[in-house]
Structures are given as structure tokens and as C-alpha cells.
C-alpha positions as CSV (number, residue, x, y, z in Angstrom):
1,X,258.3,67.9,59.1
2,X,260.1,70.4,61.4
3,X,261.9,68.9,64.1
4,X,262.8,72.3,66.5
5,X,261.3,73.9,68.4
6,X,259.0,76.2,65.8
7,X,255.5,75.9,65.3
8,X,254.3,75.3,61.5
9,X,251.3,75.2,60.8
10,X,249.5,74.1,57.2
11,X,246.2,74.7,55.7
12,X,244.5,72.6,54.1
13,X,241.7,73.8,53.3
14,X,238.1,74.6,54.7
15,X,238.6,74.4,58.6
16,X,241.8,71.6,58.1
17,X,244.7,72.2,59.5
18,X,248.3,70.5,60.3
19,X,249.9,71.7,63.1
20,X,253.9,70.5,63.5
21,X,256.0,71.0,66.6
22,X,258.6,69.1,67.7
23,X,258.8,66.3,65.8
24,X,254.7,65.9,66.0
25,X,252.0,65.8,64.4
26,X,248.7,67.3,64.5
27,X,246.1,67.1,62.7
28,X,242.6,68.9,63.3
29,X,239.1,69.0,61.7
30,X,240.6,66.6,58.7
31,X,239.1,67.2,55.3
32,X,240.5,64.8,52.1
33,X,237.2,63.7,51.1
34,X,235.4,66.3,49.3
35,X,232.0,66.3,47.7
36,X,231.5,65.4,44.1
37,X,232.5,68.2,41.7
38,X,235.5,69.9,43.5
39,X,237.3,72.0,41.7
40,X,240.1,71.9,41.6
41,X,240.7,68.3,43.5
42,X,242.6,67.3,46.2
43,X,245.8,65.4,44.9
44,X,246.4,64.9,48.7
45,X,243.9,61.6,49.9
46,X,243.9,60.7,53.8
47,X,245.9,57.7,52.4
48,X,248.9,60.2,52.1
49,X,249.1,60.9,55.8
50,X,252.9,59.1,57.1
51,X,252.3,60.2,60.7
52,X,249.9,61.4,62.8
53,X,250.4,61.8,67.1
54,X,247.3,63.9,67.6
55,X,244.0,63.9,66.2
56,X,241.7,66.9,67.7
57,X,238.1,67.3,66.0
58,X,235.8,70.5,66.8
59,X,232.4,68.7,65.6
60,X,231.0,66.2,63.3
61,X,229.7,67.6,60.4
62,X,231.4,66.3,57.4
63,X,233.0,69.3,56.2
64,X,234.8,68.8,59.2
65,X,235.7,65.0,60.4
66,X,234.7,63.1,56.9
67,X,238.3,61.7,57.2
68,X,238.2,61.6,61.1
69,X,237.4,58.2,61.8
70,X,239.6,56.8,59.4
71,X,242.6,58.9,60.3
72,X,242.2,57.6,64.2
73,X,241.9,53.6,63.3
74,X,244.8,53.9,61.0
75,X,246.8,55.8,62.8
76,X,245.7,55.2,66.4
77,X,246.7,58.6,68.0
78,X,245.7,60.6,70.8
79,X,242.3,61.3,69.7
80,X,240.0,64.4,71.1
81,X,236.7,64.4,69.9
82,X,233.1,64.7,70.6
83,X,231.8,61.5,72.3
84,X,229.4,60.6,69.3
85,X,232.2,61.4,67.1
86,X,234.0,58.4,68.3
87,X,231.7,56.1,68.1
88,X,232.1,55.6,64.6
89,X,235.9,55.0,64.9
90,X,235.9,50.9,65.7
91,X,233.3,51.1,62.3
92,X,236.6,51.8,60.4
93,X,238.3,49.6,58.0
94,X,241.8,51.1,57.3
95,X,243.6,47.7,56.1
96,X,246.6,48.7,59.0
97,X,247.7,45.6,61.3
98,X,247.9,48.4,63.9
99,X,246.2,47.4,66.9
100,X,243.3,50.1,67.8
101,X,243.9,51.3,71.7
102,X,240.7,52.9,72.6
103,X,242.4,54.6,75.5
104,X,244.0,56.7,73.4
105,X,240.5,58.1,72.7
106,X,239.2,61.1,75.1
107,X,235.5,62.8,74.5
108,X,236.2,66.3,75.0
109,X,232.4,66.6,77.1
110,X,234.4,64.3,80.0
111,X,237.7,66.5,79.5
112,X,236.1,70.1,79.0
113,X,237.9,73.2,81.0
114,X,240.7,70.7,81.3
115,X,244.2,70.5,79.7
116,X,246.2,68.5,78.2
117,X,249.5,68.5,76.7
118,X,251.1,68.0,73.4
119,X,254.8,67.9,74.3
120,X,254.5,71.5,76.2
121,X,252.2,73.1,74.1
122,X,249.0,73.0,76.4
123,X,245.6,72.6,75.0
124,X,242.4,72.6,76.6
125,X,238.8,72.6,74.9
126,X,235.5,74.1,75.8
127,X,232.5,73.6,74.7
128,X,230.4,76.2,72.6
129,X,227.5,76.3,70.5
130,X,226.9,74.3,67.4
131,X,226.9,76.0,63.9
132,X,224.0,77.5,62.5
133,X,223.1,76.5,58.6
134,X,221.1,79.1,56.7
135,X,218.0,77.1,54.7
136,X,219.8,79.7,51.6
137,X,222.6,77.3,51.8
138,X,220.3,74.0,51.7
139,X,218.5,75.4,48.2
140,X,221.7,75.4,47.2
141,X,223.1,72.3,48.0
142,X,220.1,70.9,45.6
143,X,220.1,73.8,42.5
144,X,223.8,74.4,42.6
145,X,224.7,70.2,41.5
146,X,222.2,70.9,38.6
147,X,223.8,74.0,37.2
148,X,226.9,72.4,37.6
149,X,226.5,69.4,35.8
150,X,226.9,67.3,39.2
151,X,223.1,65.3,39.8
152,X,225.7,63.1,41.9
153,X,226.4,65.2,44.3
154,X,222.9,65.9,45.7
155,X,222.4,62.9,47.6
156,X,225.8,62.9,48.7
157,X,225.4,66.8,50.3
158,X,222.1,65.3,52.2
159,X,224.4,63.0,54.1
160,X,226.9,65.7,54.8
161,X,224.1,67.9,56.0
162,X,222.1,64.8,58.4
163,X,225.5,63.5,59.4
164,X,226.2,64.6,63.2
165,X,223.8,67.7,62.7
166,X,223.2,68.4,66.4
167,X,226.6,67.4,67.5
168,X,228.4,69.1,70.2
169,X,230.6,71.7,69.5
170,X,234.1,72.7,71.0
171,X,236.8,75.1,70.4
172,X,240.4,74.4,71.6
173,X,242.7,77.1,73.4
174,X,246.5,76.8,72.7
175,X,248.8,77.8,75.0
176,X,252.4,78.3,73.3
177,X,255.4,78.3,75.6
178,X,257.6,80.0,76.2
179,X,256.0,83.0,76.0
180,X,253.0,81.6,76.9
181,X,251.2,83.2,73.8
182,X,248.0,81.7,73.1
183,X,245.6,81.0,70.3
184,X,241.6,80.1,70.2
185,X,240.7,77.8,67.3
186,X,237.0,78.0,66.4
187,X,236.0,75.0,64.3
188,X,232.4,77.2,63.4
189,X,230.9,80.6,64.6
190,X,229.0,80.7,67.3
191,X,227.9,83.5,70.1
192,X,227.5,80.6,72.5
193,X,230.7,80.9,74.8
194,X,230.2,81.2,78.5
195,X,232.4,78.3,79.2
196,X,234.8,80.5,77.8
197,X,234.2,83.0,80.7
198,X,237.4,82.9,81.9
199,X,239.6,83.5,79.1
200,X,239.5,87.2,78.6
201,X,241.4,87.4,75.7
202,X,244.0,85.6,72.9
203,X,246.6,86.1,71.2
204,X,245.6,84.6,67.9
205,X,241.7,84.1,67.5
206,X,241.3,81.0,64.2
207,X,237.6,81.3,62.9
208,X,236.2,80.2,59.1
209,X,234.5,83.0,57.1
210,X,231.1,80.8,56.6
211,X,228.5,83.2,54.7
212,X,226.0,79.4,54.8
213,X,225.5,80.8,58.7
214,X,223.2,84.0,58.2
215,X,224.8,85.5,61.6
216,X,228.4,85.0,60.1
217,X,229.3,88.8,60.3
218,X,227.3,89.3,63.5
219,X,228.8,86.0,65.1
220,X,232.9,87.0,63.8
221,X,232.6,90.4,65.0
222,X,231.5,89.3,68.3
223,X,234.2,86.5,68.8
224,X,236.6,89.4,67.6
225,X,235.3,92.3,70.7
226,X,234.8,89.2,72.8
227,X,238.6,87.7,73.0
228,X,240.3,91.1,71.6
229,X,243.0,89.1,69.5
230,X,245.9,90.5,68.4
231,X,245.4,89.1,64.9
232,X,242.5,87.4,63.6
233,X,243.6,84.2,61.6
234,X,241.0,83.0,59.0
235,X,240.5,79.7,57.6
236,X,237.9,80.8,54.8
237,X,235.9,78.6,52.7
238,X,238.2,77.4,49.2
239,X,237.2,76.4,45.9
240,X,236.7,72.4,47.0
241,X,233.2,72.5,47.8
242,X,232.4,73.3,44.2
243,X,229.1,72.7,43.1
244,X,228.2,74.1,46.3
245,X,231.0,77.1,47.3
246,X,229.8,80.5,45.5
247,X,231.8,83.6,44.9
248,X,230.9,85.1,48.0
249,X,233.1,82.6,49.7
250,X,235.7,83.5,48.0
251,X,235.6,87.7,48.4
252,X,237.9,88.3,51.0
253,X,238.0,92.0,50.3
254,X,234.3,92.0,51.4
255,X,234.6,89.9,54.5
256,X,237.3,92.4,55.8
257,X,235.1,95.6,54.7
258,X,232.1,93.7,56.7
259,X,233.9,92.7,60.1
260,X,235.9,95.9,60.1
261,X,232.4,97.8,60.6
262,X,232.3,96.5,64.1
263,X,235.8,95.9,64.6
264,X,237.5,98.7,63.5
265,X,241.4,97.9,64.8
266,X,240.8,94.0,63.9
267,X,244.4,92.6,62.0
268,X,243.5,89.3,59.8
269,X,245.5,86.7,58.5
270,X,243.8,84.7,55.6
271,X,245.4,81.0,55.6
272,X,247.1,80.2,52.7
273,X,246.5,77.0,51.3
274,X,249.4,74.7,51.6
275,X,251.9,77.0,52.5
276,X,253.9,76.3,55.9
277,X,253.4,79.3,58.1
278,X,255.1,79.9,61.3
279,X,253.3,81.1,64.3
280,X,255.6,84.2,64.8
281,X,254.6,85.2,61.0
282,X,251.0,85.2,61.9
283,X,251.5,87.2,64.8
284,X,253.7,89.8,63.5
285,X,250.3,90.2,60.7
């Protein structure tokens, strides 16, 4: 972990990412636990988390928070999450003698438009509209298990798609000192903003490449001409979901080709999985 004052942060995969700044941790939209049939698997488990200080979830659906509520009763940190999200937190049997402080756990619909900080990194959610699942993406979750050999999987992807299906959705605004640069991290694409109406623009704009939403180009190129980012960082869909991710998930090339119709100065960066990235790197994209 990096103990100055640089900002690292680490993908993990789908919308997963580890955030590390002075001395902390930060963890958001946690994804160990995959459906059966990823390839290649995880050797990371959410039993190889040491330390977590923050815990910040954008919505419930388990390609999202499946680790979420563990992660919080082990490790008890400040926690930001949807209200129904953390509910299932005290549900949790983590084996830790750590006492669980439930004021250390904030529902982002009470603490909306408001921020708070993370040593002086200032962070303040909104709430936006929830992610769209194209039925094309439901067949699949049924024919694809069956082509792949993975029977097992099928009833597993029904609870990922009933768990927290209408939950609400928030993104989170960074603010970076000491240049105050900022960054706006989209958990799912949406068109619903206007509680964003007062942030005009960001620095860095983080949104997933999600072809299972059938407004996925529509709904990025609109986040892009709404906030006018400098560059455009993109946590696309890997290779874990397998039997479920397709190629198209994977075709970067054709994601640009498609956003750039609409978007023509747009600058991306693609995470990289598992590679420590700097926030300066990202901006000089």
C-alpha cells in the first residue's frame, strides 16, 4: 500500500475497484465472488483483504456488492451504501471478534448532495437512475450455462439478477486536492442525472462498457457531452462472468469506434486489471 501522498488506484475487475491514498484504504463496488464458470478465476477471495477504512457501494446488484456485506462486518469501516444495502450487513457471519459499530454505517439517500471526507479527498454521492438490463442478456444468462457446460450456474445468475433489482442507484464525485481535480464514478449507465445539475463538468468521468443495457452507447455518450471529461476512464466488463460475458464485452476497439460517433474529442482510459495506476497517469491519457 502507498503511504504519500499519491493516489493509486487498482482494478479489479467488472465495476471493482481499490482506491489507496495515504495510508488508506478504499474499496468500492467489491466483486470476489463470481458466478460459476469464471474463466479464468479469481485467486484473490474477499478473505485476502488485510485492511479496509472505507467501503463505498453504488447499488446492490450482485455484480456489484456480492462481497459487500461481508467486507463491512469483517472489517467494520466507514461504510456508504444504499439503505437496503445495509440491511443485510448484521446478516453476516465473518468469524472476526471485531465488534460491528453500526455508526460507522451511512445510507447514501440520508447523506445525498452532501460530503464527506476521506482524509482530504472529498467525496459526495448523488443519486441517479438504476441500470437497465436488456431481456437479450436474461436469455443468455439461461442458454449461455448450457453451452458452456455450467447447468450450475443458472440458478445462481437468477439470484444475481432478483437480488436488489430495483435498488437505488448513486454515483460518487471525487474531489482531489490540491488541485482540486475531480473525478465522477458511475457504478452503471444511466441518463437519469438531475441531482447532478450542479456539477457542470469532471475531470475524470469512470463508467463500465455494459453492452447487457440496450442504451449502453446512447447512455455513455450522453454522460460523456453531459460532464465533458477530460478523459473517459473505463471499467469494462472482463472475462470472470464466463458462461455469461460474450465477446462483445471484450472488443474495445468497437466500443471506442461507437462512442466516438457522438463524441468525437472523447480521450479513454481502459482499466487494466490489477495494475496500480496513478491518478496523474490517467489524466495525462
Amino acid at each position: 500500500m502507498n503511504s504519500d501522498s499519491k493516489l493509486i488506484l487498482v482494478w479489479h475487475g467488472a465495476a471493482h475497484y481499490h482506491i489507496y491514498y495515504r495510508n488508506l484504504a478504499v474499496i468500492i463496488d467489491p466483486l470476489y465472488t463470481r458466478l460459476p464458470g469464471d474463466k479464468p478465476h479469481l485467486e484473490a477471495t474477499k478473505y485476502d483483504v488485510e485492511r479496509l477504512d472505507y467501503l463505498l457501494l453504488t447499488h446492490g446488484h450482485l455484480d456489484h456488492s456480492a462481497d459487500f456485506a461481508f467486507l463491512a462486518a469483517k472489517h467494520n469501516p466507514e461504510t456508504y451504501a444504499p439503505e437496503e444495502c445495509l440491511r443485510d450487513i448484521r446478516r453476516i457471519d465473518t468469524g472476526s471478534a471485531l465488534e460491528f459499530d453500526k455508526s460507522k454505517c451511512h445510507a447514501l439517500e440520508d447523506i445525498k448532495g452532501k460530503a464527506f471526507r476521506i482524509a482530504d479527498l472529498e467525496v459526495t454521492p448523488y443519486q441517479i437512475g438504476t441500470e437497465e438490463i436488456d431481456f437479450w442478456f436474461i436469455r443468455e444468462m439461461f442458454i449461455r450455462p448450457w453451452l458452456h457446460g455450467r447447468p450450475q450456474a443458472i440458478p445462481a445468475g437468477l439470484k444475481w439478477l432478483a437480488t436488489h433489482l430495483y435498488c437505488n442507484g448513486f454515483a460518487f464525485l471525487f474531489k482531489f486536492p490540491p488541485a482540486g481535480k475531480t473525478m465522477l464514478y458511475f457504478g452503471n449507465l444511466t441518463e437519469q442525472v438531475d441531482e447532478l445539475s450542479g456539477v457542470s463538468r469532471a475531470n475524470i468521468l469512470a463508467i463500465p462498457y455494459c453492452p447487457a443495457n440496450n442504451k449502453w452507447i446512447e447512455q455513455s455518450q450522453f454522460l460523456i457531452n453531459r460532464f465533458k471529461p477530460e478523459v473517459t476512464l473505463v471499467h469494462h466488463f472482463d472475462n470472470f462472468m464466463n458462461p455469461y460475458t460474450l465477446s462483445k464485452y471484450m472488443d474495445l476497439d468497437k466500443y471506442r469506434a461507437a462512442v466516438l460517433e457522438k463524441c468525437p474529442g472523447a480521450k479513454f482510459y481502459f482499466s487494466r486489471f490489477h495494475r496500480e495506476v496513478e491518478l496523474s497517469e490517467i489524466l495525462k491519457c
